[in-house]
C-alpha positions as CSV (number, residue, x, y, z in Angstrom):
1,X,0.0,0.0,0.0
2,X,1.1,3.4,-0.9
3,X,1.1,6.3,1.2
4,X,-1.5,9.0,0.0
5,X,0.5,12.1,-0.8
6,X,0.0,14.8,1.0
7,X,-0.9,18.1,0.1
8,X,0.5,21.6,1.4
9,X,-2.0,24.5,1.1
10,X,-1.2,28.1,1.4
11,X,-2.7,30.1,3.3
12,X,-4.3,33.0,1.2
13,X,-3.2,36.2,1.8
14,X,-6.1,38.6,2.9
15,X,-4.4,42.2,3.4
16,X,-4.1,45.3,0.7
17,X,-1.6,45.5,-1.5
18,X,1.6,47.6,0.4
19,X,1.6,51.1,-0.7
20,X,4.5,50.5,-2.9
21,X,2.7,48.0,-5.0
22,X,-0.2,50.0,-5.4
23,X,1.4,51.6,-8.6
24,X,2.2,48.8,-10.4
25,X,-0.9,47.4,-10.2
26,X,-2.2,51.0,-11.8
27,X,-0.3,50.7,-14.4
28,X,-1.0,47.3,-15.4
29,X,-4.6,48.0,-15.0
30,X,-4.1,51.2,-17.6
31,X,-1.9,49.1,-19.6
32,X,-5.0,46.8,-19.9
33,X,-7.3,49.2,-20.6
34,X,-4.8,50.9,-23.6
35,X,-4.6,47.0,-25.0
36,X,-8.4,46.6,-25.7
37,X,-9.5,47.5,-29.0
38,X,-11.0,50.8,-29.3
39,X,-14.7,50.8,-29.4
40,X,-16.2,53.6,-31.7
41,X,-19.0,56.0,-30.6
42,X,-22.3,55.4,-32.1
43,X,-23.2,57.5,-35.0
44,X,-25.4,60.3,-34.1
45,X,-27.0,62.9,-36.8
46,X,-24.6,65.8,-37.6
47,X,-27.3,68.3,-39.5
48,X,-28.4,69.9,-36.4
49,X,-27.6,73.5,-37.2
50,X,-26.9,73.0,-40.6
51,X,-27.3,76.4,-42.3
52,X,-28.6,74.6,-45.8
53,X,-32.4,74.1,-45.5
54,X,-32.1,70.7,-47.1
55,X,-29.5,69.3,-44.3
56,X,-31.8,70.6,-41.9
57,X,-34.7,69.2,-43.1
58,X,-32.7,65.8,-42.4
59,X,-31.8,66.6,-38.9
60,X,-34.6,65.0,-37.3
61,X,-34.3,61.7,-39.2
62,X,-33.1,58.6,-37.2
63,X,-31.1,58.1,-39.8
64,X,-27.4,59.2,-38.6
65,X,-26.7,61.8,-41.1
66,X,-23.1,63.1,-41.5
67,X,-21.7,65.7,-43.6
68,X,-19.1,64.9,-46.5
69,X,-15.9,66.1,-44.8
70,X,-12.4,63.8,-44.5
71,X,-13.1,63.2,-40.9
72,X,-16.2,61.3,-41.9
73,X,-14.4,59.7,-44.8
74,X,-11.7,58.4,-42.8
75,X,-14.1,57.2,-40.0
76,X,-15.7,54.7,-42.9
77,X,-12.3,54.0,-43.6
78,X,-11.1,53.4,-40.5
79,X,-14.2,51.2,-39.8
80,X,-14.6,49.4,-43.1
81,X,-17.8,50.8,-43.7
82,X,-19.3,51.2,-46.6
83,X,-20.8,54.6,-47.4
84,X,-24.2,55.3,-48.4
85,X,-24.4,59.3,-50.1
86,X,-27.4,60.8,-50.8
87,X,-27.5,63.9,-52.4
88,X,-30.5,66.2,-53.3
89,X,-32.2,69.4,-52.8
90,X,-35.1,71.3,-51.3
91,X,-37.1,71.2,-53.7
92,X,-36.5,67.8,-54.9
93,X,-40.6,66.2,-54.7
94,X,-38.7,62.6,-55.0
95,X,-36.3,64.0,-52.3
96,X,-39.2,64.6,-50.1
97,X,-40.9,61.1,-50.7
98,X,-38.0,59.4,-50.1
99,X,-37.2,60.9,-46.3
100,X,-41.1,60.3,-45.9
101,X,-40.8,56.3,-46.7
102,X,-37.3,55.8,-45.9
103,X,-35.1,57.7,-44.4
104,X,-37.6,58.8,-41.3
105,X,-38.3,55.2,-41.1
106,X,-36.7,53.4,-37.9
107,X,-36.2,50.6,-39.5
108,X,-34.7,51.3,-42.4
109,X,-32.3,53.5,-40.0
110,X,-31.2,50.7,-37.9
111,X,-30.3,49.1,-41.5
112,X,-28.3,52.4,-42.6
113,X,-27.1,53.3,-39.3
114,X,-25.5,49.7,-38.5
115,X,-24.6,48.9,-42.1
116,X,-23.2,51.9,-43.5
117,X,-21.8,55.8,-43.1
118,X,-24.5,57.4,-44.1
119,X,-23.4,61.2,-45.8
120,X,-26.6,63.8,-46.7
121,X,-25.1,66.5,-49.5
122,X,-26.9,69.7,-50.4
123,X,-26.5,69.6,-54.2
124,X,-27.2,73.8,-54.3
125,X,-24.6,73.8,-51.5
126,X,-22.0,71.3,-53.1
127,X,-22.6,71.6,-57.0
128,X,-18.9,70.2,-58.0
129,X,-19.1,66.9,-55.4
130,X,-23.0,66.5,-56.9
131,X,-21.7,66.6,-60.1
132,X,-18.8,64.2,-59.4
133,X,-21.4,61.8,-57.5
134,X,-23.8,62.5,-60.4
135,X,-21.2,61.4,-62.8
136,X,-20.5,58.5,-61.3
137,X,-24.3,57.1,-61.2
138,X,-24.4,58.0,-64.4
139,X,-21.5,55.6,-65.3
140,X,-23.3,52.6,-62.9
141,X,-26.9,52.6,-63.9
142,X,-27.0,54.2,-66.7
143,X,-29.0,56.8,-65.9
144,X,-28.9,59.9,-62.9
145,X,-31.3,62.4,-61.4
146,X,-32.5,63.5,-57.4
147,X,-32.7,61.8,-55.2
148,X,-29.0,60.5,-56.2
149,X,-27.7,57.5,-53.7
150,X,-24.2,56.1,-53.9
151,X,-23.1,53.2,-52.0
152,X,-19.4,53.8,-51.8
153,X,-16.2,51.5,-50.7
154,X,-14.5,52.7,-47.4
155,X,-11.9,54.0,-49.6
156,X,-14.7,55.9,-51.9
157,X,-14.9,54.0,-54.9
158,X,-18.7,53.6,-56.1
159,X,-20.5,50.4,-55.8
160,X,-23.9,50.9,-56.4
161,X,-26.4,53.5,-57.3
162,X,-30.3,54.2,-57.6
163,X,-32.7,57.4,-57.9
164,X,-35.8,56.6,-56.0
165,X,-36.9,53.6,-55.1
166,X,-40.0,52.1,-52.5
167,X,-38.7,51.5,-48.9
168,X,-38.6,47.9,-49.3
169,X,-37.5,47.4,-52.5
170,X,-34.6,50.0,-51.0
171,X,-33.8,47.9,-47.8
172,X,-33.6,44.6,-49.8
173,X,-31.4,45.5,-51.9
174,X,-29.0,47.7,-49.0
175,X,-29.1,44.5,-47.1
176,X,-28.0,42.1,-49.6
177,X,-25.0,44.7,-50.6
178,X,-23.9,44.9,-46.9
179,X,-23.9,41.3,-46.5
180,X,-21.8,40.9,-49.8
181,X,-19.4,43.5,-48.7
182,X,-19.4,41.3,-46.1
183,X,-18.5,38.0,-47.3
184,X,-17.3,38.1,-50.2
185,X,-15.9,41.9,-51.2
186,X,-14.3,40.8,-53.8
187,X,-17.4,40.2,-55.5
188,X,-18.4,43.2,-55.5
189,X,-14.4,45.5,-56.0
């Protein structure tokens, strides 16, 4: 017969760090903190304010609206996002219908807002960028007018384009792109 082993426990120790340990463990915890990947802050609409009266017509839409600036370019690319553009103008009636069925729709902004970096332009306000982003719907479907939406790459190359088109017809087909650029981007570069 073998003699069962026996085992040694420690006692655990139950005071406070010393004072002179209490820095290290700071600066491990911060050193932690620094290591964890850095979370982004939720997109929020950017028109409040907005002098144009067609950008603040968009202000209240759940939609998370963000001007066309290089801080919200490099944010998509930063993200990998893909960026949805919509340009128009105040007196755009398709304009109009289209914020009424889609983009003040909270559904079809959870889509947007989740999915993409979604940019409102002033056309009046920015005629050479509407005329670039004009150009290139032109050269993707064939065809351009208002309202003009671009799905961009995070680096700004156009995807996809469309004019109007019925909320669910519109979310459809912004799904199936997200999930693509998700999968399989190559597909789709």
């Amino acid at each position: 017969m073998t003699a069962t082993p026996r085992c040694r426990t420690r006692t655990a120790r139950t005071e406070a760090p010393t004072a002179s340990r209490r820095p290290a463990l700071w600066a491990a915890f911060f050193l932690c903190l620094l290591a964890l990947p850095a979370v982004a802050e939720p997109l929020r609409n950017s028109l409040a304010g907005a002098r144009s009266p067609y950008l603040a017509m968009h202000a209240d839409d759940p939609v998370a609206w963000q001007t066309w600036s290089a801080d919200s370019l490099e944010r998509a690319r930063s993200e990998g996002r893909l960026i949805l553009v919509s340009s128009g103008f105040f007196a755009c009636h398709w304009c109009h219908v289209l914020q009424q069925e889609s983009f003040r729709d909270p559904g079809f902004a959870r889509l947007v807002n989740a999915s993409f970096l979604p940019i409102k332009v002033d056309r009046e306000a920015e005629p050479a960028l509407d005329t670039e982003l004009r150009r290139a719907l032109q050269a993707i479907s064939g065809r351009a007018g208002w309202p003009l939406n671009l799905v961009l790459t995070p680096e700004g190359e156009p995807l996809y384009g469309f004019v109007y088109a019925p909320r669910p017809e519109l979310m459809e087909r912004l799904g199936r792109l997200h999930g693509l650029w998700q999968s399989e981007p190559e597909r789709l570069a």
